[in-house]
Structure formats: C-alpha cells, structure tokens
C-alpha positions, -999 to +999 in steps of 0.1 A: -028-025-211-021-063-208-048-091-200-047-084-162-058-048-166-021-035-157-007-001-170+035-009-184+049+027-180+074+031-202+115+030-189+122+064-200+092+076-184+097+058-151+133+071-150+123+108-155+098+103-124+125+084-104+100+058-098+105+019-099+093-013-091+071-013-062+068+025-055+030+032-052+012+059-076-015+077-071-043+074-095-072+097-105-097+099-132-108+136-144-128+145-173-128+109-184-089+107-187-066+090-161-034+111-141-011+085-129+018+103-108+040+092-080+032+096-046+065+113-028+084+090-014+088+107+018+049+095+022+053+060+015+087+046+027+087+044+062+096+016+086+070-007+105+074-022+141+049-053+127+023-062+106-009-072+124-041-089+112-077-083+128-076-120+138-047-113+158-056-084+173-091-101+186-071-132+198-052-111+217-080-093+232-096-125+239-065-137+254-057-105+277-099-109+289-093-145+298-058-130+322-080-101+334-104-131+345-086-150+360-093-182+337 
C-alpha cells in the first residue's frame, strides 16, 4: 500500500488475470477482508460518441430555449 492509499498487484498476478494498466476492478469488502477482481472486459471497453459535462448539457438547453424563443 504506498502513501496515496493505492493497492500494486503483483506482475505475475496481473498476468494470470489478464489485466493491465487502466482496466477497472471491482472492489468489495466482506467479513472485514477486501476481493479485488476484474470486471470482464466485455463490460468496460466500449466505444463513446462524446463525453459531455452537465455544464454543457444546461448551456445547450439554455441555448435551444433561447431558438425556441425567438431571442
């Protein structure tokens, strides 16, 4: 566990999994001990059309409101 609270898994280990940098894991914590495992990468690893913020969505309302208007 280094300073920054992060959990190194060891190569061997990640290799066996078939995970690496950047895959996410799912975490639980049961009877006091934590199960770290991969989450399939069929799951994860998909394509996005964009990445959007709340700001831009509400600007974009506000924007489409002001058309709609007539302003």
């Amino acid at each position: 566990m280094s300073k920054k609270l992060a959990i190194y898994i060891p190569k061997a280990v990640a290799e066996q999994l078939n995970i690496s940098e950047g895959d996410k894991l799912l975490l639980e914590v049961r009877d006091g001990k934590i199960i770290l495992g991969p989450i399939p990468k069929l799951l994860v690893r998909r394509r996005y059309w964009s990445e959007t913020t709340v700001e831009e969505v509400e600007a974009e309302s506000e924007e489409l409101i002001k058309l709609a208007e007539g302003e």
